[in-house]
C-alpha positions as CSV (number, residue, x, y, z in Angstrom):
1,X,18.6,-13.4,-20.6
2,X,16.7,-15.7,-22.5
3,X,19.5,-18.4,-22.1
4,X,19.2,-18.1,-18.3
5,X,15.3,-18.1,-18.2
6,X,15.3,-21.6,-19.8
7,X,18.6,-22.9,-17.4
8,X,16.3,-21.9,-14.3
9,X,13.5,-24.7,-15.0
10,X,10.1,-24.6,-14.7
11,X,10.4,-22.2,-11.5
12,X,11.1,-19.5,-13.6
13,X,7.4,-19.3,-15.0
14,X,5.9,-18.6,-11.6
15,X,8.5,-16.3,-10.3
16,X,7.9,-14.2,-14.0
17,X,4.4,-14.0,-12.9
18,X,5.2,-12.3,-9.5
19,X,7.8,-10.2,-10.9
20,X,5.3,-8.7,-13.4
21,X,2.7,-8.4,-10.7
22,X,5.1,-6.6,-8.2
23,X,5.9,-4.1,-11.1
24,X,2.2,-3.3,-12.2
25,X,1.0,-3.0,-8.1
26,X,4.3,-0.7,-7.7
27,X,3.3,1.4,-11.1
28,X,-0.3,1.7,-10.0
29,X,0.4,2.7,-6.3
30,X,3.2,5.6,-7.9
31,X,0.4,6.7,-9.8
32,X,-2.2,6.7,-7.1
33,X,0.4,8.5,-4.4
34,X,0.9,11.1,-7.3
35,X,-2.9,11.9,-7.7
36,X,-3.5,12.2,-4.2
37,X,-0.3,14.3,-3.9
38,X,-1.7,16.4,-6.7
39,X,-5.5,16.6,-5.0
40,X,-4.0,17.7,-1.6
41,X,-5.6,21.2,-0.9
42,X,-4.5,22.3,2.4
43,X,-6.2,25.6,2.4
44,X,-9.7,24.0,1.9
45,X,-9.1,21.8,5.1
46,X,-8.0,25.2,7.4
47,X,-11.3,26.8,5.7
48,X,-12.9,23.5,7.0
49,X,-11.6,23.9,10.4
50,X,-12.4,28.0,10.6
51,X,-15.8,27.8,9.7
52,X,-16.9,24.6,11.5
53,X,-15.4,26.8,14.8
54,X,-17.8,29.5,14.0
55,X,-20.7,27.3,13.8
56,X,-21.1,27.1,10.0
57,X,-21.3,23.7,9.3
58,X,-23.1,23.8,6.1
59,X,-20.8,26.8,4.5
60,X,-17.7,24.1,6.2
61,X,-19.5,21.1,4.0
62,X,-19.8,22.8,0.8
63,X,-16.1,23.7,1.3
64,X,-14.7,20.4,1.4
65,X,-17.0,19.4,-1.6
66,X,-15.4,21.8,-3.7
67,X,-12.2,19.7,-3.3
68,X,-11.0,15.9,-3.7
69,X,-9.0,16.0,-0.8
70,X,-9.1,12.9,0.9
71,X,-9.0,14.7,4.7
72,X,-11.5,16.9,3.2
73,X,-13.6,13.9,2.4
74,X,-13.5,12.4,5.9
75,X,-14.5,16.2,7.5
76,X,-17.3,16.4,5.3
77,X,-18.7,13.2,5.6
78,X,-18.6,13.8,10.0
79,X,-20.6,17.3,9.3
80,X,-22.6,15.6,6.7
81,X,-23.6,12.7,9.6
82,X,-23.2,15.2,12.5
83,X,-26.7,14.7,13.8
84,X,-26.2,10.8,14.3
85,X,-22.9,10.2,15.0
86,X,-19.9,12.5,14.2
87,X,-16.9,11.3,15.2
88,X,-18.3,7.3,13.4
89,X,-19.0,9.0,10.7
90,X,-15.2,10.3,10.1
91,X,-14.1,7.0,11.5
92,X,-15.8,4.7,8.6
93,X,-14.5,7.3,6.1
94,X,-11.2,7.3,7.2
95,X,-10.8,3.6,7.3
96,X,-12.4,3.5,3.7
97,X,-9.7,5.9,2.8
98,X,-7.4,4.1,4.5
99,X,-8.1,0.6,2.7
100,X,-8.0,2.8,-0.8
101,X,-3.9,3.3,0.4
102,X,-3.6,0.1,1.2
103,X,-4.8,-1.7,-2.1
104,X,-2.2,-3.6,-3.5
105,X,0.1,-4.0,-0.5
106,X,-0.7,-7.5,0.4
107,X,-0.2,-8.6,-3.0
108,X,3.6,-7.0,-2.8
109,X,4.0,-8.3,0.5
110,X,2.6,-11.7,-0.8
111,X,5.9,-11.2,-3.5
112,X,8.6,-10.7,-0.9
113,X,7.7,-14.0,1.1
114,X,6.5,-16.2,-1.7
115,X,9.4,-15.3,-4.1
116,X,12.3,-16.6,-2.1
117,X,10.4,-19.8,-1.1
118,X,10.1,-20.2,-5.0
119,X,13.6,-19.8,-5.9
120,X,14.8,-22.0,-3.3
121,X,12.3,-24.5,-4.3
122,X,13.9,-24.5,-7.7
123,X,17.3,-24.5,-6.2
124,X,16.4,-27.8,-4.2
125,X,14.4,-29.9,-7.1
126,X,17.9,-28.4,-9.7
127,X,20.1,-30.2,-7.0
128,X,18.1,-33.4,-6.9
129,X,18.4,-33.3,-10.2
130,X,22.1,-33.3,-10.2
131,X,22.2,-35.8,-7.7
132,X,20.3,-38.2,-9.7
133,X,22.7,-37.5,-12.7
134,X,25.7,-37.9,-9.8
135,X,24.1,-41.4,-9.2
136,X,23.3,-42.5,-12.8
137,X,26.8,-41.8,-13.8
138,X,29.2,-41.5,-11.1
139,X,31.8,-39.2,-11.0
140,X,32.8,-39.6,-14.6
141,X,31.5,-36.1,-15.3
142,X,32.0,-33.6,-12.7
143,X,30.7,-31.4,-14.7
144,X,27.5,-32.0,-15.6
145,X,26.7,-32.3,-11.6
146,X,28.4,-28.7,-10.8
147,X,26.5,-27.3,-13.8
148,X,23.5,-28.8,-12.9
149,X,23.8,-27.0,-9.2
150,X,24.9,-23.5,-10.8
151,X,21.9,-24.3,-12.8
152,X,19.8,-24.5,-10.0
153,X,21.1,-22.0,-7.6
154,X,19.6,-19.2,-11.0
155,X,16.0,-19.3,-8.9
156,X,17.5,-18.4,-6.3
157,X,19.5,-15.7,-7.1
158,X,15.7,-14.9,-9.4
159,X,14.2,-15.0,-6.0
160,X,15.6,-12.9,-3.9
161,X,16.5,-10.4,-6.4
162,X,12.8,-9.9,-7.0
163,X,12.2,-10.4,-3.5
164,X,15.1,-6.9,-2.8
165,X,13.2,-5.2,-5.4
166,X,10.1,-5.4,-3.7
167,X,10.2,-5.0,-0.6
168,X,11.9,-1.4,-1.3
169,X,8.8,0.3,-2.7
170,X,6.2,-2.2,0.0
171,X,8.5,-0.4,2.6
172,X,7.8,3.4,0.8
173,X,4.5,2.8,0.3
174,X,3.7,1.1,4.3
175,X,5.4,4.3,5.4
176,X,2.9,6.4,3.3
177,X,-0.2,4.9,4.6
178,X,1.2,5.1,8.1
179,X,2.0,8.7,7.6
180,X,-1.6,9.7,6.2
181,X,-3.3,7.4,9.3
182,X,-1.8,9.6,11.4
183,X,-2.7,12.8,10.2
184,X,-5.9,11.8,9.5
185,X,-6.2,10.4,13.4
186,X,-4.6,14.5,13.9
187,X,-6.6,16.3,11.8
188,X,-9.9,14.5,13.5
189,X,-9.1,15.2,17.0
190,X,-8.7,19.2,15.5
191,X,-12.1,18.9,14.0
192,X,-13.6,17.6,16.7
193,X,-12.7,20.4,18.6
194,X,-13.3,22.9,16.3
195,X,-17.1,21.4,16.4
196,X,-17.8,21.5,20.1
197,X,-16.3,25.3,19.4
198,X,-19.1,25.8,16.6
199,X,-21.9,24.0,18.2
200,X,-21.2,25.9,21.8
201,X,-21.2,29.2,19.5
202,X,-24.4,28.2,17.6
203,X,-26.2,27.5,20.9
204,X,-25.3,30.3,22.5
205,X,-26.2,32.5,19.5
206,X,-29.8,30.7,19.4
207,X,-29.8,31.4,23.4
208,X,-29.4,35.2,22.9
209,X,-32.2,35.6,20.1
């Protein structure tokens, strides 16, 4: 392994760096998806929903405190902000949530373009290389020109392997984040609802006393 790191050239070195960097993004982002899987609480967000329908908006908020849920978050925060601006509210704390997901996935997709680019870099300066060998000593030595160009053609082969490897968990994770977007945008249009149900209730409560 060692012996093929130093036949890559200097390419190597930069294409080691965005390896390790695709590996630590994808350990981090398995750990955050298994937190957030762990802090899901499904039961809290349907208590959410039921009591904000009956009008009880603060017994609703101190329910989705109780939790680390990020739907729960983005309910609360609307009740919390009900009085200026509900549905804003939900929308700022969603996209927060949102950008949380997200974290890291540039960097990964900065890996899948970049690292293929690098490698064929390496492959092009290793045959220019050869070339120059090719010109210095003619065809004398066949060999040193075709080992020069298997030399090379190593990036490449560095380059898109990391660049495969990559993109399967960017993919995994994109199609996370999509997922969770569009329950969020489901679950808002339900609470919604569920308010002008609770605040139609509460008036007409406050009408009749």
């Amino acid at each position: 392994m060692r012996e093929l790191f130093v036949r890559g050239g200097p390419v190597m070195w930069p294409l080691v760096l965005l390896s390790v960097a695709s590996v630590t993004i994808t350990i981090e982002r398995v750990i955050f998806w298994c937190c957030a899987a762990r802090r899901k609480a499904h039961a809290a967000v349907e208590a959410i929903l039921r009591l904000t329908e009956r009008g009880n908006f603060e017994g609703a908020a101190d329910a989705g405190r109780k939790t680390s849920d990020f739907s729960a978050a983005v309910l609360v925060s609307g009740l919390e902000n009900r009085e200026h601006g509900l549905s804003e509210a939900m929308q700022v704390a969603a996209e927060e949530e949102i950008a949380r997901m997200r974290r890291g996935l540039n960097v990964l997709d900065t890996v899948v373009t970049l690292a293929p680019l690098l490698g064929i870099l390496g492959t092009v300066l290793g045959i220019i290389e050869s070339f120059d060998l090719l010109g210095a000593g003619g065809i004398e030595d066949p060999k040193a020109v075709t080992g020069g160009i298997a030399q090379a053609l190593l990036t490449t082969a560095a380059g898109l392997s990391i660049a495969i490897l990559t993109l399967i968990p960017l993919n995994y994770f994109a199609a996370r984040v999509q997922k969770a977007t569009k329950h969020l945008e489901s679950l808002a249009t339900r609470f919604e609802v569920a308010y002008r149900k609770g605040a139609e209730q509460k008036n007409a409560s406050h009408q009749r006393i």
